[in-house]
ZAVO-463269 format. One record per atom (N, C-alpha, C, O): residue in three letters; y, x, z. Coordinates in steps of 0.05 Angstrom, whole numbers, plus 5000, padded with zeros to 4 digits. Atoms other than C-alpha are relative to their C-alpha. Example, Ala and Ser with C-alpha at 12.3 -4.5 7.8 and 13.67 -1.06 7.14 Angstrom:
BEGIN
ALA497650185000
ALA491052465156
ALA502450185000
ALA502450395013
SER497649844999
SER497952735143
SER502249855014
SER504449955018
END
This chain:
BEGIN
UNK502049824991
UNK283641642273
UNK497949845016
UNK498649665031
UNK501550084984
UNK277441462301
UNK497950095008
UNK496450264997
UNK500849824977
UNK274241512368
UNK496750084983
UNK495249964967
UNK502949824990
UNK268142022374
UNK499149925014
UNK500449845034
UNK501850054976
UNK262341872410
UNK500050235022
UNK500650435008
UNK499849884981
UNK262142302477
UNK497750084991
UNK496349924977
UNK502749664999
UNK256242962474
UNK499149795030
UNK497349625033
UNK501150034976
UNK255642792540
UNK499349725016
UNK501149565019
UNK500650374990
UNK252242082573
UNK501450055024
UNK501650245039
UNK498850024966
UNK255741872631
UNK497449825007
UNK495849674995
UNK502550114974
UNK251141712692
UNK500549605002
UNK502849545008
UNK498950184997
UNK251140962695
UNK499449975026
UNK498550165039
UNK499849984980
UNK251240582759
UNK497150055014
UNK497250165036
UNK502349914991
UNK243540662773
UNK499350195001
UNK496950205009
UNK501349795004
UNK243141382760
UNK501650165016
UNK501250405012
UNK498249844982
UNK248441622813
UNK497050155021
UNK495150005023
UNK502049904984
UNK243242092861
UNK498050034984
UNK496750204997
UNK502649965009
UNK237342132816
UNK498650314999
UNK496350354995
UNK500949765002
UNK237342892818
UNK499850045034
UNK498150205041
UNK500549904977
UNK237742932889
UNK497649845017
UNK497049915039
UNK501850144995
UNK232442442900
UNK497250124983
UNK495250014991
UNK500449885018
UNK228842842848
UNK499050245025
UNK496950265036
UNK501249734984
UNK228943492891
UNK499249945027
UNK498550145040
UNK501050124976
UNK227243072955
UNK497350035000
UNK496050145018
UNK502550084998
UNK221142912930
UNK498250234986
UNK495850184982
UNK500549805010
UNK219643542899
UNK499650275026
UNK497350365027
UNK499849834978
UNK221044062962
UNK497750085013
UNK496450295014
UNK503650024984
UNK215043803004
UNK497850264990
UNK497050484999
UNK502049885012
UNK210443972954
UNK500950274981
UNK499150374967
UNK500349675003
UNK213244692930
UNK499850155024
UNK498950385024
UNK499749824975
UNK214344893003
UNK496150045007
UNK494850255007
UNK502849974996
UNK206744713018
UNK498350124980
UNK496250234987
UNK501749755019
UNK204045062952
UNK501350335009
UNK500150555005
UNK499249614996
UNK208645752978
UNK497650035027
UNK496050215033
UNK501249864963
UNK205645643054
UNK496350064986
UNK494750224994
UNK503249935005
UNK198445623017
UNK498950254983
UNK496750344981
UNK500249715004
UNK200246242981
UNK500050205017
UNK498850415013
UNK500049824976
UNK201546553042
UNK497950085017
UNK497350295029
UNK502949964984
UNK195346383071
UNK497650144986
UNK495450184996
UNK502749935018
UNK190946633019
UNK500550324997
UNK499150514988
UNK499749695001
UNK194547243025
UNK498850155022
UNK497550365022
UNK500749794973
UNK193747403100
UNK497049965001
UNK496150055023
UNK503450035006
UNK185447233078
UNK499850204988
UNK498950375003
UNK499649795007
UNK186147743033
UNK499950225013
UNK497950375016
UNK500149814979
UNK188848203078
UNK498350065014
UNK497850305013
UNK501950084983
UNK183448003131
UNK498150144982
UNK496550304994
UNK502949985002
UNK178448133082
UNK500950434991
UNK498950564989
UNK499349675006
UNK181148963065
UNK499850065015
UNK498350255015
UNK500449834985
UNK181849083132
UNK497149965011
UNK496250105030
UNK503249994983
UNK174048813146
UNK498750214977
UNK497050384984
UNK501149785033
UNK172149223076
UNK500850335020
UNK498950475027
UNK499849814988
UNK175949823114
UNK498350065031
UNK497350275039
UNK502250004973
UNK172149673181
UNK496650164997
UNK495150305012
UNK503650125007
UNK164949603149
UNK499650384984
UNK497550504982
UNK501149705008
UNK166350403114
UNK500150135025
UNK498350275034
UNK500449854968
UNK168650613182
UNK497450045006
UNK496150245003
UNK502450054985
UNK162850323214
UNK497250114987
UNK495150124999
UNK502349895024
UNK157950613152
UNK500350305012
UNK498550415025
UNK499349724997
UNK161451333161
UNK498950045030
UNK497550235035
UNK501449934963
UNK159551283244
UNK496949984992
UNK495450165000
UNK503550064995
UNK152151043230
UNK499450234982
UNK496950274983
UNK501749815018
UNK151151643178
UNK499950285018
UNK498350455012
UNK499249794987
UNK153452173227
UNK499350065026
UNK499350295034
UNK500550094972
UNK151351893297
UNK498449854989
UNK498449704970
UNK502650164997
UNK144151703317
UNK500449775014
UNK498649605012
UNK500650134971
UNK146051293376
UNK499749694982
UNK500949634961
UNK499050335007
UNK144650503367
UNK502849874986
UNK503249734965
UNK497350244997
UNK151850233375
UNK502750124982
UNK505050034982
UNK497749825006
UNK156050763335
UNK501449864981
UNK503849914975
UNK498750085025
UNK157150323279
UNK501849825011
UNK504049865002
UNK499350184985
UNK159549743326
UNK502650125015
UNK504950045010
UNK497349844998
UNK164150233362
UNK501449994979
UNK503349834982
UNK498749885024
UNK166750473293
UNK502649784994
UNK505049824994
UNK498650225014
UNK168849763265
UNK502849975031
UNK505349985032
UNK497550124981
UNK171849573336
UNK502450155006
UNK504550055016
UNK497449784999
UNK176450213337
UNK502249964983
UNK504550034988
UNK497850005018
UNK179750023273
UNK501249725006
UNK502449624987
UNK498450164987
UNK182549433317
UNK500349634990
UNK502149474995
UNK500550165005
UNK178648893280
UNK498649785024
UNK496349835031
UNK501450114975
UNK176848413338
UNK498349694992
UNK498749514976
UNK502050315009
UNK171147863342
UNK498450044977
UNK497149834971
UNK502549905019
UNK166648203283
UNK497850055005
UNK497650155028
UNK502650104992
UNK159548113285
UNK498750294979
UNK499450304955
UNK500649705023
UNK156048903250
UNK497850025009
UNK496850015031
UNK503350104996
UNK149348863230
UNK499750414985
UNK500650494963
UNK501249625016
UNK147149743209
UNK497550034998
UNK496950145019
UNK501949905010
UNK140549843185
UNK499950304998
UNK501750374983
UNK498849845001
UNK140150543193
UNK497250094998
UNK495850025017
UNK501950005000
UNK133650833166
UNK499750355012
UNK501450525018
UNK501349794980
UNK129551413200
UNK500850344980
UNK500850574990
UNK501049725014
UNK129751983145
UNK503150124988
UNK504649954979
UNK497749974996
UNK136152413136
UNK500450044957
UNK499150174941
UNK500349985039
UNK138452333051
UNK499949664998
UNK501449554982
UNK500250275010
UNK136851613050
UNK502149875007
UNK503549955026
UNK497750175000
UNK141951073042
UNK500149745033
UNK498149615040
UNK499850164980
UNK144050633106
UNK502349704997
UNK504549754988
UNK498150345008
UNK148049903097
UNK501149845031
UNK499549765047
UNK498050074983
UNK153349663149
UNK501049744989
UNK502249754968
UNK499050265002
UNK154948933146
UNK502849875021
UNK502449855045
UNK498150104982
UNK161448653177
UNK500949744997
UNK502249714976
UNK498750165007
UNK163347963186
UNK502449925026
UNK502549905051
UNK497550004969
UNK169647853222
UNK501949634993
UNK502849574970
UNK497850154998
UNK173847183235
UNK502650034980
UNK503750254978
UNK497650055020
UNK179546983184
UNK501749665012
UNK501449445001
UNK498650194989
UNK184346493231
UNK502149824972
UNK504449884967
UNK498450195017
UNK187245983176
UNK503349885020
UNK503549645015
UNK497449964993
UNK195045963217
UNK501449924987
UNK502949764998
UNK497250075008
UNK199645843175
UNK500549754999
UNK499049604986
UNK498850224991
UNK204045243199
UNK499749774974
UNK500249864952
UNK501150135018
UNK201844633157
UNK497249964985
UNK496149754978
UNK501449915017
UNK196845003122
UNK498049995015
UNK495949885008
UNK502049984983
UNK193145153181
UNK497449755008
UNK495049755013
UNK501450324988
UNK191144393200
UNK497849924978
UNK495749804982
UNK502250205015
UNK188244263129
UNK497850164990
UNK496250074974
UNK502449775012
UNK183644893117
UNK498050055028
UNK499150035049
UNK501749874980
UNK177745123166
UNK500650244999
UNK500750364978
UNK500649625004
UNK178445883190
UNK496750084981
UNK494549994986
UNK501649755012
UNK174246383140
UNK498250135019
UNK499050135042
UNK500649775004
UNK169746843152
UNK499350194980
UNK497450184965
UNK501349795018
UNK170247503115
UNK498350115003
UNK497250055024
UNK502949865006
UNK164247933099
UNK500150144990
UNK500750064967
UNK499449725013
UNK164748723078
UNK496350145001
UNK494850185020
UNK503049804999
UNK157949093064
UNK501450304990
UNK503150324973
UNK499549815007
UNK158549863063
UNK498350194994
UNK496350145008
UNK503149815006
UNK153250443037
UNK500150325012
UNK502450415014
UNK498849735009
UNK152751183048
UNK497950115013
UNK496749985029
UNK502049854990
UNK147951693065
UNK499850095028
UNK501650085045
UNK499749994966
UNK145251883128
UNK499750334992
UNK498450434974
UNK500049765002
UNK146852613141
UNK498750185027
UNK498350425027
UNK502049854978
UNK143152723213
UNK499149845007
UNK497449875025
END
């Protein structure tokens, strides 16, 4: 009878560790592509809740004459450090435009050091009703 070749290679002596040296050098760089998923998420985020700020702040300037209503508006919905620009024209039917740009802190551990913080930017429309 005679021998069969083995299916399977045996490891010779230079290939003992190669998988774990393998996922060594692999880890780094999936952990730092998740943390930069992460961060692009809470930008995201950042940028819905300045998009939700900037209708706030539209819905106050259409309803309320005073100067600052729109400025109130955004800062109630607990966006802090946003900069709201309202154009708010004189005649009641015409369209008014709310600008919001708010801070986007780049944080996340690693991630944080190699990105500059964002700023988002939401524009909102809507008629003026008094």
């Amino acid at each position: 009878m005679t021998a069969r070749p083995s299916a399977r290679r045996r490891a010779g002596p230079g290939d003992w560790g190669q998988a774990t040296v393998e996922l060594a050098l692999l880890v780094p760089v999936v952990l730092l592509g998740l943390l930069l998923v992460v961060q692009a998420g809470l930008v995201v985020a950042d940028h819905v809740g300045t998009v939700h700020a900037a209708r706030e702040g539209a819905r106050a300037a259409a309803v309320d004459r005073s100067p600052g209503a729109a400025a109130a508006a955004v800062a109630a919905t607990g966006r802090s450090g946003c900069r709201t620009t309202a154009d708010r024209p004189a005649e009641v039917g015409a369209t008014l435009h709310v600008e919001v740009r708010c801070p986007s802190r780049t944080g996340v551990p690693l991630v944080g050091a190699l990105l500059p913080d964002v700023t988002v930017a939401a524009r909102a429309a809507m008629r003026v009703e008094r």
